[in-house]
BAFI-915479 format. One line per field, with one value per atom (N, C-alpha, C, O): x, y, z; atom name. Coordinates in nm, 3 decimals. Each point is the difference from the previous one (the first is absolute). Layout:
<recs>
px X; ...
py Y; ...
pz Z; ...
zaza CA; ...
</recs>
This chain:
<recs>
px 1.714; -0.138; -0.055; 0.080; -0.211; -0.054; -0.066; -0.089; 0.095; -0.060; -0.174; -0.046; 0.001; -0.183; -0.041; 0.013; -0.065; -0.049; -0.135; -0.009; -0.094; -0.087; 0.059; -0.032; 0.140; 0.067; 0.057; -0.032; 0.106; 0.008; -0.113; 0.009; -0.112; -0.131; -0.022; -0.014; 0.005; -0.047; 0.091; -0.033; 0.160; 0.067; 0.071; 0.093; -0.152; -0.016; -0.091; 0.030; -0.182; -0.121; -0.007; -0.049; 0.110; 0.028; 0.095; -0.027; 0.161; 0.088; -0.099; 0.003; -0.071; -0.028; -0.073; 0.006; -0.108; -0.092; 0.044; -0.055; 0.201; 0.015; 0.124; 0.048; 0.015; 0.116; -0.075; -0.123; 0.211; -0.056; 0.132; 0.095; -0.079; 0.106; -0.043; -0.090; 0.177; -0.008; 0.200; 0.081; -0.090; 0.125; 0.156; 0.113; -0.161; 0.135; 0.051; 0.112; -0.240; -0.001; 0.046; 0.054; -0.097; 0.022; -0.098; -0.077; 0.061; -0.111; 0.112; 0.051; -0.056; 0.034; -0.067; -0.090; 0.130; -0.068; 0.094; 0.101; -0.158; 0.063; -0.025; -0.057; 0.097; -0.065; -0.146; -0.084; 0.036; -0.088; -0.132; -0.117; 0.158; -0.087; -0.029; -0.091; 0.146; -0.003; -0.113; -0.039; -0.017; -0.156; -0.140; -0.108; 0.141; -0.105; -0.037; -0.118; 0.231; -0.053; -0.065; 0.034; -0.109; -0.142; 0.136; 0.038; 0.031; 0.101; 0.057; 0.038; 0.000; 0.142; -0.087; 0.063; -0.183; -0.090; -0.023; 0.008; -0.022; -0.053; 0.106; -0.006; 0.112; 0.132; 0.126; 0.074; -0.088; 0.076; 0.150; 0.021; 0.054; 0.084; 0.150; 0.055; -0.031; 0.057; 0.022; 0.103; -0.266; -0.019; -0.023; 0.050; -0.091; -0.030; 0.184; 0.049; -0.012; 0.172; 0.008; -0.001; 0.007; 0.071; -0.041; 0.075; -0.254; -0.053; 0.041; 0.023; -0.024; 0.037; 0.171; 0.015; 0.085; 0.150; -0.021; 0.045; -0.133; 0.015; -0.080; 0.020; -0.096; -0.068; 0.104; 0.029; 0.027; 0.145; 0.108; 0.062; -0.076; 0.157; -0.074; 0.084; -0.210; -0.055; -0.024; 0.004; -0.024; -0.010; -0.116; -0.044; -0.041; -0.163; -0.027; -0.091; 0.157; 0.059; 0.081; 0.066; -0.020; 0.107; 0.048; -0.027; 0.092; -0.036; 0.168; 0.104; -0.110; 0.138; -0.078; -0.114; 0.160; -0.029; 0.152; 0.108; -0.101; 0.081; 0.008; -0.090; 0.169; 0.034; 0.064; 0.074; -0.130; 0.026; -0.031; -0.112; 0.233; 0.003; -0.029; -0.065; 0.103; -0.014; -0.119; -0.070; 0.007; -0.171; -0.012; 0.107; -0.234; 0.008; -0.045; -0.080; 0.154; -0.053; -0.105; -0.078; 0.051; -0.075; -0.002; 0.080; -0.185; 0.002; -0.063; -0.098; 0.174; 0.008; -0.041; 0.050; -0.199; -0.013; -0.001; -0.054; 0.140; -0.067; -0.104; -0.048; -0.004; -0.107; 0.037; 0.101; -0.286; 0.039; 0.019; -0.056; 0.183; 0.016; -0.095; -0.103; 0.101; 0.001; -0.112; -0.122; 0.233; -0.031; -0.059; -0.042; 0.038; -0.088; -0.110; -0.076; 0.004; -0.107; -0.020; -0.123; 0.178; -0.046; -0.065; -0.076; 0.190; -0.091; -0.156; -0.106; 0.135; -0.095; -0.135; -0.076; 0.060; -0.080; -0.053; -0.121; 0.217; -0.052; -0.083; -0.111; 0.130; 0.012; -0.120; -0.048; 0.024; -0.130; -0.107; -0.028; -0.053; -0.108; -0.035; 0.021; -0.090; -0.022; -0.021; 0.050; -0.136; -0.037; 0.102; 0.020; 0.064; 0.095; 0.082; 0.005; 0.066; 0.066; -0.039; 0.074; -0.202; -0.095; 0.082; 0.061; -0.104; 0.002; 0.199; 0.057; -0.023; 0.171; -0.018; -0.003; -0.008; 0.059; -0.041; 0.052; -0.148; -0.056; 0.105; 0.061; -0.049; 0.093; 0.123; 0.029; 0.040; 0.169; -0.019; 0.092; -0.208; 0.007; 0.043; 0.054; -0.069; 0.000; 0.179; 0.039; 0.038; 0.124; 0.063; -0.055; 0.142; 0.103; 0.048; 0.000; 0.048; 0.048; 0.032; 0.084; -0.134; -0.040; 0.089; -0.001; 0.081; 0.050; -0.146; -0.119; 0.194; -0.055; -0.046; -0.108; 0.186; 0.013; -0.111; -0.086; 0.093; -0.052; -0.180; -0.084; 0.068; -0.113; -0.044; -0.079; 0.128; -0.060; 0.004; -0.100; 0.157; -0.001; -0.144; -0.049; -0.014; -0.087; -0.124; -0.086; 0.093; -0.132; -0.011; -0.106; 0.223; -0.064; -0.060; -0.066; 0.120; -0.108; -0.126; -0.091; 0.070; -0.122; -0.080; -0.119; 0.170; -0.115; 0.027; -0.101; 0.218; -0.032; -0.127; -0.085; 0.096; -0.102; -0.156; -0.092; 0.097; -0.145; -0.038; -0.102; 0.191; 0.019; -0.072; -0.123; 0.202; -0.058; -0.163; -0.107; 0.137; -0.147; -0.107; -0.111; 0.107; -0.067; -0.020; -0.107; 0.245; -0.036; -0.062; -0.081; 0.062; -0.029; -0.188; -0.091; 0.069; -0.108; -0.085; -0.122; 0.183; 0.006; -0.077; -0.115; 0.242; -0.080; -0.031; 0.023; -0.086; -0.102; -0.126; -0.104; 0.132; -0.134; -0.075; -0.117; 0.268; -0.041; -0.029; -0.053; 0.089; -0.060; -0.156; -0.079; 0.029; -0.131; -0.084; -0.076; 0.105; -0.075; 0.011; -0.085; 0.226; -0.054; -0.062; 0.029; -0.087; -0.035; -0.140; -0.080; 0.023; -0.098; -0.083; -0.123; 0.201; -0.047; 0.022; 0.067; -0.088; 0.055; -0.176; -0.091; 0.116; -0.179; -0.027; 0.100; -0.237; -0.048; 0.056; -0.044; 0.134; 0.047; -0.004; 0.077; -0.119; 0.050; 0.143; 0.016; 0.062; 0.181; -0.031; -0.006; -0.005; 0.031; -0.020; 0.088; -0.254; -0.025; 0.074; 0.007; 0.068; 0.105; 0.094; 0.068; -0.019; 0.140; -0.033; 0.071; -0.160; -0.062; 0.003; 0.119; -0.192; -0.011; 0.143; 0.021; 0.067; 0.132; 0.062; 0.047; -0.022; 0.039; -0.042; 0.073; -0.208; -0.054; 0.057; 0.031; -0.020; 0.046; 0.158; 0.026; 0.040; 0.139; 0.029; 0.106; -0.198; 0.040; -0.043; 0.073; -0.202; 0.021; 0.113; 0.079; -0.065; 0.101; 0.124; 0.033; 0.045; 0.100; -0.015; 0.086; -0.232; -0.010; -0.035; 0.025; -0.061; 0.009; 0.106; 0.000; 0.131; 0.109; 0.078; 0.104; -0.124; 0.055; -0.015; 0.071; -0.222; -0.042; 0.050; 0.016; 0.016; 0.041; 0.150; 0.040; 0.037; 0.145; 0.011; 0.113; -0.218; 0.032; -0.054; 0.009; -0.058; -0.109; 0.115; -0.001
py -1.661; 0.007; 0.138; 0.094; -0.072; 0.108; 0.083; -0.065; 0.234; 0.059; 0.012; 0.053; -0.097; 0.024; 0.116; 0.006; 0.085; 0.110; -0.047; 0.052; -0.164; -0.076; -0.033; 0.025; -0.097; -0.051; 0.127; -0.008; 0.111; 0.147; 0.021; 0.015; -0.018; 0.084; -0.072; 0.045; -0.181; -0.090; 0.017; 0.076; -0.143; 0.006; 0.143; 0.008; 0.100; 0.158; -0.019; 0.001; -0.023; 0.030; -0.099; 0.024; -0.126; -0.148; 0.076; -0.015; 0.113; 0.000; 0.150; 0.001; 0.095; 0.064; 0.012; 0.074; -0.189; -0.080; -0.049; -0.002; -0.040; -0.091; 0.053; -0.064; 0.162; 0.127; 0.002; 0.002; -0.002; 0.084; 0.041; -0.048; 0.166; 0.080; -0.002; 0.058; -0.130; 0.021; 0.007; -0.071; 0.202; 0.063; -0.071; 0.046; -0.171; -0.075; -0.013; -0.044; 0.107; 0.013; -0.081; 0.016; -0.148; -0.106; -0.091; 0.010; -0.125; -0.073; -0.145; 0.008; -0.089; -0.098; -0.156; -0.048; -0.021; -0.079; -0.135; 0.002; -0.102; -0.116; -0.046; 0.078; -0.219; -0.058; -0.027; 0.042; -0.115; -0.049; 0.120; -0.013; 0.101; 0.168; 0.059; 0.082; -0.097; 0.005; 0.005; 0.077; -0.223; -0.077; 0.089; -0.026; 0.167; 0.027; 0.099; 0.025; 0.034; 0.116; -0.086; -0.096; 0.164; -0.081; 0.018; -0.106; 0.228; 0.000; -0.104; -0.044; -0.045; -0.052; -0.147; -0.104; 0.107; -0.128; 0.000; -0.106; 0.167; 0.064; -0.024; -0.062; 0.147; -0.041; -0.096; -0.023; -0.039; -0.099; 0.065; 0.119; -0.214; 0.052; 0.092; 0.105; -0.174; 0.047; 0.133; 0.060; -0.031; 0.124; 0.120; 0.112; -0.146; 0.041; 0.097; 0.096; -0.182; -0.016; 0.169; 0.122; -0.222; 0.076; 0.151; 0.081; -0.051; 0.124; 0.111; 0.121; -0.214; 0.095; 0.042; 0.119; -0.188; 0.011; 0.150; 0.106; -0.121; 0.083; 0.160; 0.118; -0.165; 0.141; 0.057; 0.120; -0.203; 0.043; 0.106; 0.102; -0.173; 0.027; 0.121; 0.082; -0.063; 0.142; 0.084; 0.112; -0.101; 0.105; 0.019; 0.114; -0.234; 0.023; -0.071; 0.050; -0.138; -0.025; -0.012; -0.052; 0.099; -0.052; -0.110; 0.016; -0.123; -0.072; -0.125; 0.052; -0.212; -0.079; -0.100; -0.013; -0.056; -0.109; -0.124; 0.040; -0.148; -0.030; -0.152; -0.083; 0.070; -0.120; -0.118; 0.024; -0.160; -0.125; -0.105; -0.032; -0.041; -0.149; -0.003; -0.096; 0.193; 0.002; 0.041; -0.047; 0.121; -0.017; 0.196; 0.062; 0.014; 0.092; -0.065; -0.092; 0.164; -0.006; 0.092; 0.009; 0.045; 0.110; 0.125; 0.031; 0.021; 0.161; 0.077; -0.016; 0.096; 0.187; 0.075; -0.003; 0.097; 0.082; 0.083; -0.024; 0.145; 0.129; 0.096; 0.076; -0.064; 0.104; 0.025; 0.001; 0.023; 0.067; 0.149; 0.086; -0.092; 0.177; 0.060; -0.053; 0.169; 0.119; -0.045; 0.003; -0.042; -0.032; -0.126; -0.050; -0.022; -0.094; 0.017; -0.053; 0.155; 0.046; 0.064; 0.006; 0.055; 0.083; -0.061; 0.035; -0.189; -0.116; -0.042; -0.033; 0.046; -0.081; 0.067; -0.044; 0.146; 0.102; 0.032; 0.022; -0.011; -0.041; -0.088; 0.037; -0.176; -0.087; -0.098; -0.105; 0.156; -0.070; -0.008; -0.113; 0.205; -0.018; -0.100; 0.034; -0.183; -0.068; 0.072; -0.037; 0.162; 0.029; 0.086; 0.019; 0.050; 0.059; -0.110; -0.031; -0.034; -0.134; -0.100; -0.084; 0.106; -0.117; 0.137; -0.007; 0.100; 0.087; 0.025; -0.053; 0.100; -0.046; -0.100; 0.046; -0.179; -0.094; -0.021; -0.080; 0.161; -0.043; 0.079; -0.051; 0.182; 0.125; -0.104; -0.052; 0.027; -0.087; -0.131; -0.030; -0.049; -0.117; -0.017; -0.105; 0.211; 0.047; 0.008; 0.003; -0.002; 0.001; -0.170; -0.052; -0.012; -0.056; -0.010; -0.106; 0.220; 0.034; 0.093; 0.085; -0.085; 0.181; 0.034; -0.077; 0.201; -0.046; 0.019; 0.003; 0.009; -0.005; 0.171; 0.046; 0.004; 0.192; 0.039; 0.084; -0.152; -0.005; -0.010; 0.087; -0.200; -0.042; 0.101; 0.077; -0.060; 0.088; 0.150; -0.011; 0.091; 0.052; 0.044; 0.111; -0.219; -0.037; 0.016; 0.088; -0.132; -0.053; 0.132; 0.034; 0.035; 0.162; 0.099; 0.100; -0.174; 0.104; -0.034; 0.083; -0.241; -0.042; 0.071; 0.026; -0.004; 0.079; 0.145; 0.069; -0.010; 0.119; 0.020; 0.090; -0.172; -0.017; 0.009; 0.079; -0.173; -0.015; 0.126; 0.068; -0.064; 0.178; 0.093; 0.011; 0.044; 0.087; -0.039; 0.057; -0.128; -0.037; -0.020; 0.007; -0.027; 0.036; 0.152; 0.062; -0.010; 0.187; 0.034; 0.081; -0.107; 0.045; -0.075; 0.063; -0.149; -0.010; 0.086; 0.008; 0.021; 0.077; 0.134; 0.042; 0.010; 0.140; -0.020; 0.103; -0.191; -0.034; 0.003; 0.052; -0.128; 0.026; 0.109; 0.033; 0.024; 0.152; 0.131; 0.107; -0.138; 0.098; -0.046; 0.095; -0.212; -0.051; 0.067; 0.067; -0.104; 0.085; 0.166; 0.066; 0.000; 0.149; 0.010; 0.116; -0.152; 0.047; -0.063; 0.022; -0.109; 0.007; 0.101; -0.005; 0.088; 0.113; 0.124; 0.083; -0.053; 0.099; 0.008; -0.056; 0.184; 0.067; -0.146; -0.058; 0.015; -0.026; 0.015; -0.075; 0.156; 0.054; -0.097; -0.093; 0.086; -0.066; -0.037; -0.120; 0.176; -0.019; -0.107; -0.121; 0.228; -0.129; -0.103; -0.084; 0.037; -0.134; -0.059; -0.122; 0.175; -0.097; 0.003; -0.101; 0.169; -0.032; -0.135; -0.099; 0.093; -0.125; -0.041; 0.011; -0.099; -0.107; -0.025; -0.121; 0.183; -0.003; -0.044; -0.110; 0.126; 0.014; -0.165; -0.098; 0.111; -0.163; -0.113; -0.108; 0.144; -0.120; 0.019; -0.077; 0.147; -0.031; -0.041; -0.058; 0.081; -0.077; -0.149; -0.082; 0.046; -0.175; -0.027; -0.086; 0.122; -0.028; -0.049; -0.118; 0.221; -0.053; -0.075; -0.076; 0.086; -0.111; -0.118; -0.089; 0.031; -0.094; -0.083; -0.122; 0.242; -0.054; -0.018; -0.059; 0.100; -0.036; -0.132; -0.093; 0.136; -0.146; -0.139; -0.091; 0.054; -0.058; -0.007; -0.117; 0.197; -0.002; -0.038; -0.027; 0.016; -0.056; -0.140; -0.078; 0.060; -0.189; -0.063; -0.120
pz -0.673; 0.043; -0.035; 0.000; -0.030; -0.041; 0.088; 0.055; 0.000; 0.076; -0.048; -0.101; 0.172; -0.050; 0.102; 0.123; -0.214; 0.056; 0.119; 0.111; -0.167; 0.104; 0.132; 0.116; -0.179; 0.158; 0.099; 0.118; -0.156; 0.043; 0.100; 0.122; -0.197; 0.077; 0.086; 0.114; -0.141; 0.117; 0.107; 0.091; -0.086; 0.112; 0.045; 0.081; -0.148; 0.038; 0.108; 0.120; -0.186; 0.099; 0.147; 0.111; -0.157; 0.117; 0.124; 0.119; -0.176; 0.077; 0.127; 0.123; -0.210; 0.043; 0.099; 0.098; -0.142; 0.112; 0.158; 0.110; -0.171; 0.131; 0.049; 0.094; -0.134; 0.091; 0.129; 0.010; 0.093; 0.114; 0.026; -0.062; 0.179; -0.046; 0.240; 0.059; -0.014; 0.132; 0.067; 0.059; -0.118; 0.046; -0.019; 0.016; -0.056; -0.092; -0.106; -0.028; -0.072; -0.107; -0.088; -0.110; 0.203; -0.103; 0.013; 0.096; -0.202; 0.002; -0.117; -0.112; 0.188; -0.013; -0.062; 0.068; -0.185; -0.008; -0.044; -0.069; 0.122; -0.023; -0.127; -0.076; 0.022; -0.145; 0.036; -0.080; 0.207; 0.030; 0.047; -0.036; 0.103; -0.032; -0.104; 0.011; -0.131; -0.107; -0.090; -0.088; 0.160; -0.060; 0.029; -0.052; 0.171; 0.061; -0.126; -0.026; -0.056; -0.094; -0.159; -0.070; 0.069; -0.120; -0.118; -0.049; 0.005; -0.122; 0.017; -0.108; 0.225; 0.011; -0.039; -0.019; 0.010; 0.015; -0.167; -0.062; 0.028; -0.138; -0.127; -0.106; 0.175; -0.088; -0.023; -0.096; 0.278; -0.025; 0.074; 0.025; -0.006; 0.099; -0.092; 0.033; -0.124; -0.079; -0.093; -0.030; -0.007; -0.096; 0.180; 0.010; 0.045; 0.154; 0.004; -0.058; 0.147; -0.002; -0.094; 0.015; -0.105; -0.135; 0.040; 0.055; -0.105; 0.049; 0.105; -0.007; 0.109; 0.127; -0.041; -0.029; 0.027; -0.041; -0.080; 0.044; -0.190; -0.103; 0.090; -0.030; 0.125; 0.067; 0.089; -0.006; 0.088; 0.056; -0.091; 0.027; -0.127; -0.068; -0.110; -0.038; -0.012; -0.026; 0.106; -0.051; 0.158; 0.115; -0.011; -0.010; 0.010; 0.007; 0.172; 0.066; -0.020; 0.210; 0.002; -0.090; 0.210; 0.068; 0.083; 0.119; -0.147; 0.062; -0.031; -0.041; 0.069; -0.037; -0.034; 0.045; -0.118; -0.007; 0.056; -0.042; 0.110; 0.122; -0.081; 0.010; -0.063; -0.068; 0.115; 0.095; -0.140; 0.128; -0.057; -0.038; 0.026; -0.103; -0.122; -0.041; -0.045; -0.202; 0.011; -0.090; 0.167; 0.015; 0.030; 0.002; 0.017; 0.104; 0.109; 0.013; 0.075; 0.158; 0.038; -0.095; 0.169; 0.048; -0.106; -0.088; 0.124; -0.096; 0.099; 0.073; -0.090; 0.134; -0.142; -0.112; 0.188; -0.067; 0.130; 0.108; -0.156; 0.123; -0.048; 0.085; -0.233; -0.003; -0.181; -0.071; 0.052; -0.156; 0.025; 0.069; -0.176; -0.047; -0.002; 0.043; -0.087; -0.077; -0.112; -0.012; -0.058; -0.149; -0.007; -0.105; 0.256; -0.062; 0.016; -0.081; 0.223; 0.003; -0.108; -0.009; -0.096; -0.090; -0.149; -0.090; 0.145; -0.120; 0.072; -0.053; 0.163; 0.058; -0.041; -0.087; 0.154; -0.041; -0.116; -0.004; -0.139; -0.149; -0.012; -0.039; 0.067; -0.040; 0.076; -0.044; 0.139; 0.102; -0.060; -0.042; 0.020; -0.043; -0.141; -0.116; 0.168; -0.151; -0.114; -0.106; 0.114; -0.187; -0.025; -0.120; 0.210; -0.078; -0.048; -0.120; 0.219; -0.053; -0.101; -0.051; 0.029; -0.131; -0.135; -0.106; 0.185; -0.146; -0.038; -0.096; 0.149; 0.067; -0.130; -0.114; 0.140; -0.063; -0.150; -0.078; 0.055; -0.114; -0.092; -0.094; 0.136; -0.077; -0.012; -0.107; 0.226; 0.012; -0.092; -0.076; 0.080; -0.109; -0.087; -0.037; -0.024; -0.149; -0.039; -0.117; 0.214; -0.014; 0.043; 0.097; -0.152; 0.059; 0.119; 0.064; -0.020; 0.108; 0.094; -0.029; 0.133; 0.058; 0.133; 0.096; -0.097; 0.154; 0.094; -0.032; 0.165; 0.103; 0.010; -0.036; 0.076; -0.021; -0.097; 0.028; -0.150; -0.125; 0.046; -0.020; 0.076; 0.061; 0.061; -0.053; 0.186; 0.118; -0.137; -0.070; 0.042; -0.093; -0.066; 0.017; -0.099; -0.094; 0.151; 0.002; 0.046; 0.128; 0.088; 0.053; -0.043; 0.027; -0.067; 0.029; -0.163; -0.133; -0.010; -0.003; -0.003; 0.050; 0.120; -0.014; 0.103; 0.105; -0.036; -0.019; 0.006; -0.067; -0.127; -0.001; -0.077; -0.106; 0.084; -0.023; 0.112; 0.057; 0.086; 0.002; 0.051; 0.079; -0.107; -0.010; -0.057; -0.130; -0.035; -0.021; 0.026; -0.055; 0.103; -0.053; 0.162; 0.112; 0.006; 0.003; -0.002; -0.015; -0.079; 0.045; -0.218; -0.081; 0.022; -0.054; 0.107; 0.012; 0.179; 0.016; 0.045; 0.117; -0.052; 0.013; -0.085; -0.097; -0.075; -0.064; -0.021; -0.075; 0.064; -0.040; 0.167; 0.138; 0.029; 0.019; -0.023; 0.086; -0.098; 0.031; -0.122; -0.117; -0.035; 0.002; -0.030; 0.065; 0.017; -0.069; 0.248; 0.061; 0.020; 0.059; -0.131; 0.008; -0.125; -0.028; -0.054; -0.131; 0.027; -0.091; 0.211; 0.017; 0.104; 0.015; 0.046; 0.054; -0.092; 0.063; -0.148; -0.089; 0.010; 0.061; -0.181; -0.049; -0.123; -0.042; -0.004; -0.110; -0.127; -0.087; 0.056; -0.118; -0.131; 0.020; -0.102; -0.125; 0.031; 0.022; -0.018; -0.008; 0.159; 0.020; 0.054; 0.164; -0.027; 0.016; -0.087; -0.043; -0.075; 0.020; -0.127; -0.108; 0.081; -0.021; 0.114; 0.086; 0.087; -0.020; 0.100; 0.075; -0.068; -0.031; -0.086; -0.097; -0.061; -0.004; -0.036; -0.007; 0.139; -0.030; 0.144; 0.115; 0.033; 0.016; -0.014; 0.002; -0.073; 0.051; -0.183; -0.088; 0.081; 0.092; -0.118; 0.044; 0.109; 0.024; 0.064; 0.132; 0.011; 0.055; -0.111; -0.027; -0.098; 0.037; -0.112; -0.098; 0.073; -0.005; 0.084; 0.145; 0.083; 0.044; 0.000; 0.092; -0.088; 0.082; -0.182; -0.056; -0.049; -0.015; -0.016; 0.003; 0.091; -0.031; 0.172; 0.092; 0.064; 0.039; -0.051; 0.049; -0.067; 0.081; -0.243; -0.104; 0.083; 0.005; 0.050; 0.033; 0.125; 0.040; 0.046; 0.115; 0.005; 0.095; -0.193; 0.021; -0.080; -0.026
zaza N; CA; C; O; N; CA; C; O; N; CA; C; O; N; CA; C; O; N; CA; C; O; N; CA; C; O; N; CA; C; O; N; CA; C; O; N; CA; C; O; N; CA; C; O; N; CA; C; O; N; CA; C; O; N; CA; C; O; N; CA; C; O; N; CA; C; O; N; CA; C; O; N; CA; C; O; N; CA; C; O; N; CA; C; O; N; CA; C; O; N; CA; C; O; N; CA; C; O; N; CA; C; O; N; CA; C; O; N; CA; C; O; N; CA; C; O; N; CA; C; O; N; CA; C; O; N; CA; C; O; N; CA; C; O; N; CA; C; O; N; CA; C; O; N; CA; C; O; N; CA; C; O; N; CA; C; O; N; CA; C; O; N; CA; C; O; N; CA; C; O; N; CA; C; O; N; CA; C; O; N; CA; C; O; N; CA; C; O; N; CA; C; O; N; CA; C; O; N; CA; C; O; N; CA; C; O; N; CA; C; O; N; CA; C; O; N; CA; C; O; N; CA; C; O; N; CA; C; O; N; CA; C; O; N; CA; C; O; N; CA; C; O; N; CA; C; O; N; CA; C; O; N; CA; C; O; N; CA; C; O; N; CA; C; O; N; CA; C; O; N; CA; C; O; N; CA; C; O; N; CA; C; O; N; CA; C; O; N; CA; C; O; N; CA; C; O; N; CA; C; O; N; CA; C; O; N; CA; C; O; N; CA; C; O; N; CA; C; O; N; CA; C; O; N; CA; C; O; N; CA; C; O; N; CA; C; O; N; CA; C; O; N; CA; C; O; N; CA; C; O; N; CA; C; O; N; CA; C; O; N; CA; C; O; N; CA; C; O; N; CA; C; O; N; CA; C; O; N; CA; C; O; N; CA; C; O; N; CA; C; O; N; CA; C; O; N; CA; C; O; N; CA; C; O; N; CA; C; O; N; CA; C; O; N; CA; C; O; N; CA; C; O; N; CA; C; O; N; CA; C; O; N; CA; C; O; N; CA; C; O; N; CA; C; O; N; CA; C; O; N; CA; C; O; N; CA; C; O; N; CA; C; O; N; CA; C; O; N; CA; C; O; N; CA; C; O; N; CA; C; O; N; CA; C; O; N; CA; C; O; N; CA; C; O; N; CA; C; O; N; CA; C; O; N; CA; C; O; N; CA; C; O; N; CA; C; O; N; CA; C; O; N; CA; C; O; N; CA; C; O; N; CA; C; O; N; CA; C; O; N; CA; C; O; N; CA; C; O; N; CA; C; O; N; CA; C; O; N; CA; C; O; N; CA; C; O; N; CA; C; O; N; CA; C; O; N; CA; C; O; N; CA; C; O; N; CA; C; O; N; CA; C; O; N; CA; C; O; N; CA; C; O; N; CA; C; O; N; CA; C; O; N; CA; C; O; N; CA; C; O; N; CA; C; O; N; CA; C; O; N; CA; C; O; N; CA; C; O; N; CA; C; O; N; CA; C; O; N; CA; C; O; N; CA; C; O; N; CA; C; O; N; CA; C; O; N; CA; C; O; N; CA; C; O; N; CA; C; O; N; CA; C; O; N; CA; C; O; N; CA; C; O; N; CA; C; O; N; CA; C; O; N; CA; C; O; N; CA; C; O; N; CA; C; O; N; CA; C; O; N; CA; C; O; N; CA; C; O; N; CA; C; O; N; CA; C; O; N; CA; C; O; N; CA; C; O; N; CA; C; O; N; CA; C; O; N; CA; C; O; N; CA; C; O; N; CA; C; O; N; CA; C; O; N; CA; C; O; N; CA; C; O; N; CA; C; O
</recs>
């Protein structure tokens, strides 16, 4: 069976949703509890299964899966890692994740690491470029308090174009 990075996110954001953490640090689910998470509705019980096992056995939760009649039985999660909050966090926001996938498409086959990886450069990318349009802002407006000068004016008109210029491409990177 094949790990899908989709199915990851989903039953990432599903599990995260529905953790509650009341001093037992466990959270228990039957086959039939199962049905309440939209991934598990979405993917089917099988690729489901599979997912959570492969998040276990990467150290993205902690958690068992409790085998009963050739079947699983119950699945104990006690909590995502570390590292899975750290996917989680990459990886949440749809346009990083739209943009995420478009870069990973382009390959065959991507790990997981690989992913989260790629989707922090992605907001690093958007980061940068929020700054660089920030002081693009703010140079702006000091070059519009300056004297009249011939020069002040070509710095503003310079200053101006470059700052739509960023924000035009930002805007292009976040739609």
């Amino acid at each position: 069976m094949k790990l899908k990075t989709d199915s990851i996110r989903m039953v990432m954001l599903d599990l995260e949703s529905c953790l509650t953490w009341d001093g037992s640090q466990t959270n228990i689910w039957s086959p039939n509890g199962l049905a309440t998470f939209e991934s598990y509705k979405s993917l089917g019980h099988d690729e489901f299964i599979y997912t959570v096992s492969k998040l276990i056995e990467g150290g993205y939760i902690n958690g068992n899966l409790c085998p009963a009649n050739n079947t699983i039985g119950d699945i104990y999660v006690y909590s995502i890692t570390w590292k899975g909050h750290e996917f989680l966090d990459n990886i949440r926001d749809p346009k990083v994740w739209s943009k995420t996938k478009s870069i990973t498409g382009k390959f065959t086959s991507v790990s997981v690491s690989l992913v989260s990886n790629i989707a922090s450069q992605v907001i690093a990318k958007i980061v940068e470029d929020t700054m660089a349009l920030t002081v693009a802002s703010s140079s702006f407006f000091s070059i519009t308090r300056t004297t009249k000068s011939s020069k002040s004016i070509a710095m503003f008109e310079h200053s101006k174009r470059t700052a739509l210029f960023l924000f035009s491409r930002l805007r292009k990177q976040l739609l």
